[in-house]
C-alpha positions in Angstrom: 0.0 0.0 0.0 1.7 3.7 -1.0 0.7 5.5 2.0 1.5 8.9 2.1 4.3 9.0 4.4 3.0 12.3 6.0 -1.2 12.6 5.3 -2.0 16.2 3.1 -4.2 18.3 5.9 -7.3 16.5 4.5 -8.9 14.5 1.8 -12.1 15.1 -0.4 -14.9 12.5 -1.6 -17.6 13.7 -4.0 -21.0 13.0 -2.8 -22.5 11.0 -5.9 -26.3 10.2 -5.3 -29.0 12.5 -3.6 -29.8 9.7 -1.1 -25.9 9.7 0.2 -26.6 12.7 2.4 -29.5 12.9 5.2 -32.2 16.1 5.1 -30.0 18.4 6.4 -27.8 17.4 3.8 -25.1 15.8 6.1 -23.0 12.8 4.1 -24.5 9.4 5.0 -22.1 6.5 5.2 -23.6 5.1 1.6 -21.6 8.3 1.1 -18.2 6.1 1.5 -19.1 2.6 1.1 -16.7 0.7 -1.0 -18.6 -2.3 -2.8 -17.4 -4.5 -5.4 -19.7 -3.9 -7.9 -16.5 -2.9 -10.3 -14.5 -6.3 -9.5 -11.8 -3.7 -7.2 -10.3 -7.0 -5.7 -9.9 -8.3 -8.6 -8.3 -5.5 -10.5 -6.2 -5.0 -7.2 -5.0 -8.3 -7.7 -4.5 -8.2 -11.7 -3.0 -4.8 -11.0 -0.5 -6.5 -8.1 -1.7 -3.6 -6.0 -1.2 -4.8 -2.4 -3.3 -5.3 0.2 -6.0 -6.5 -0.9 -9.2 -4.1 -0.4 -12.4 -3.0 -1.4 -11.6 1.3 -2.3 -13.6 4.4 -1.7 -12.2 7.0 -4.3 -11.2 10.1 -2.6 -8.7 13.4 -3.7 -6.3 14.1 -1.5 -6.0 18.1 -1.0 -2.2 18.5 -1.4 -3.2 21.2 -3.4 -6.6 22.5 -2.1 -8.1 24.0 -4.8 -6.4 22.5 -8.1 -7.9 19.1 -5.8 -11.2 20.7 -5.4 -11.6 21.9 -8.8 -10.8 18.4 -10.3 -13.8 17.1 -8.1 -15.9 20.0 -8.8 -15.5 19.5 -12.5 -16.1 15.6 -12.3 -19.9 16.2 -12.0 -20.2 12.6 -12.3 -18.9 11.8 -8.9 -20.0 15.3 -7.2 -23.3 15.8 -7.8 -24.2 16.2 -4.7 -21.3 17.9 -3.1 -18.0 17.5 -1.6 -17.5 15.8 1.6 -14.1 17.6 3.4 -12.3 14.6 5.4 -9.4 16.0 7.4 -6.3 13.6 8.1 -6.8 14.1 11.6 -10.7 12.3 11.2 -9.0 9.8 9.0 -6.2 8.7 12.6 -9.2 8.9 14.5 -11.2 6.0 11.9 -7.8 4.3 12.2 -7.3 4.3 16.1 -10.8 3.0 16.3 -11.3 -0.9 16.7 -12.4 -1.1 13.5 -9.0 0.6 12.4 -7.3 -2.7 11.8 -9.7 -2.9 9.0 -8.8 1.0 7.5 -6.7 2.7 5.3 -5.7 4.4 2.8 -3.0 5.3 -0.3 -1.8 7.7 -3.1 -3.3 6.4 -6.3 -2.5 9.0 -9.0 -4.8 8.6 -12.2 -3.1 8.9 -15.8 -4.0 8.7 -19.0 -7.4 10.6 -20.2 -8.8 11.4 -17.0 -5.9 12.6 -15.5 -5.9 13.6 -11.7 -2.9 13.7 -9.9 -4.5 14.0 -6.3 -6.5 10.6 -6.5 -6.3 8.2 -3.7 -8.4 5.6 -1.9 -9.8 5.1 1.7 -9.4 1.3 2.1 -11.6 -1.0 3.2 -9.2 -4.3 4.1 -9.9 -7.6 5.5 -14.0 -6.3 5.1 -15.5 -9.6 3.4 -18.9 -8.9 4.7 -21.2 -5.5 3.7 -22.3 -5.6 6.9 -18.6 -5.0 8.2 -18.1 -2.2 5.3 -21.2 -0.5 6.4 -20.2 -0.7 9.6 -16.9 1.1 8.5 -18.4 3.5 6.5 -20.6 5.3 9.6 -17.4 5.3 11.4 -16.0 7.4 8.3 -18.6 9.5 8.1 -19.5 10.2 11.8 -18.8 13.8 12.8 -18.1 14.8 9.5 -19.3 18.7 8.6 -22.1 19.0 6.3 -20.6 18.2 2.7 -20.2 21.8 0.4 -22.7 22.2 -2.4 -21.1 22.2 -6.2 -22.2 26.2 -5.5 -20.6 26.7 -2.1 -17.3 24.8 -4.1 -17.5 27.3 -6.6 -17.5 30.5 -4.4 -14.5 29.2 -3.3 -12.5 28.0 -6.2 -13.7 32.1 -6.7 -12.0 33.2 -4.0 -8.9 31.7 -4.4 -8.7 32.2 -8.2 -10.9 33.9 -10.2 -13.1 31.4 -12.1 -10.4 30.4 -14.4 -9.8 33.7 -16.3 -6.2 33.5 -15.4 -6.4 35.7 -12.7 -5.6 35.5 -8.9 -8.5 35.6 -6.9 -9.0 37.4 -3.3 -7.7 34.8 -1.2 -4.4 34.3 -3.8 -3.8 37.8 -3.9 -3.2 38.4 -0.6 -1.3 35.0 0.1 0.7 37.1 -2.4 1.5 40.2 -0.9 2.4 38.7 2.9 4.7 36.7 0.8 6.1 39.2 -0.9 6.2 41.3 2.3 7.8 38.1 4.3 10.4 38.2 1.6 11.3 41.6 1.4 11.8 41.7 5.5 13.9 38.2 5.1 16.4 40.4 2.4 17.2 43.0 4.4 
């Protein structure tokens, strides 16, 4: 399993299906199941992709908002928002008894859909559904309410201004302390 060696603040997992969030539109643990619907196991196998597990796609936020944007574009797999995991969450799922059965890895994407931030939460040693569901409300437990593709957009805003080629807010003045920090550092 490629684990990251040190986790990226936080991970994000599109909400796919209206009926993966609860009516106040908190992420449900359907949100994160990992099935085998897709054969995983055996592609994991075929692939020689140790351990063997069932996989929950996720993007890992080593860059927050080039991350977000990939999910936010992928309407597909974020129709219904975007659940923020943080790695801190992610220990917690690990430490708890179920944790022998949880992790995760770096699984970069090539070819035409391209996405160098993919990675899986891992389901291991989780024959049964019942054990996976099980898993699954641990994940999501305690979670914040997942952001609306809307609410994702006002951000991506923020911090760059809706792909123009311009800098948003946030950006901009990420910019000037830096430039301040590094004209105090030459003197």
């Amino acid at each position: 399993m490629a684990r990251a060696k040190s986790l990226p603040i936080a991970c994000l997992r599109g909400i796919r299906k209206n009926d993966h969030r609860n009516s106040e539109g908190y992420a449900l643990a359907a949100a994160f199941l990992a099935d085998d619907r897709d054969g995983t196991l055996e592609k994991r196998a075929a692939e020689k992709r140790l351990p063997q597990a069932f996989e929950t796609s996720i993007n890992w936020e080593v860059d927050p908002v080039k991350a977000m944007r990939i999910l936010h574009e992928d309407v597909e797999n974020s129709k219904f928002g975007i659940a923020l995991i943080s790695a801190e969450h992610l220990k917690g799922v690990k430490n708890h008894t179920l944790g022998k059965s949880f992790g995760w890895e770096c699984a970069p994407l090539a070819g035409k859909r391209a996405n160098p931030y993919h990675g899986n939460l891992l389901f291991l040693d989780c024959e049964s559904k019942a054990r996976r569901r099980e898993l699954a409300g641990v994940i999501a437990a305690g979670l914040a309410k997942p952001l609306t593709l809307d609410e994702v957009e006002q951000r991506l805003t923020f911090y760059h201004d809706g792909g123009a080629g311009r800098p948003g807010v946030w950006a901009q003045l990420i910019e000037a302390v830096k430039s301040v920090i590094i004209r105090r550092l030459r003197r």
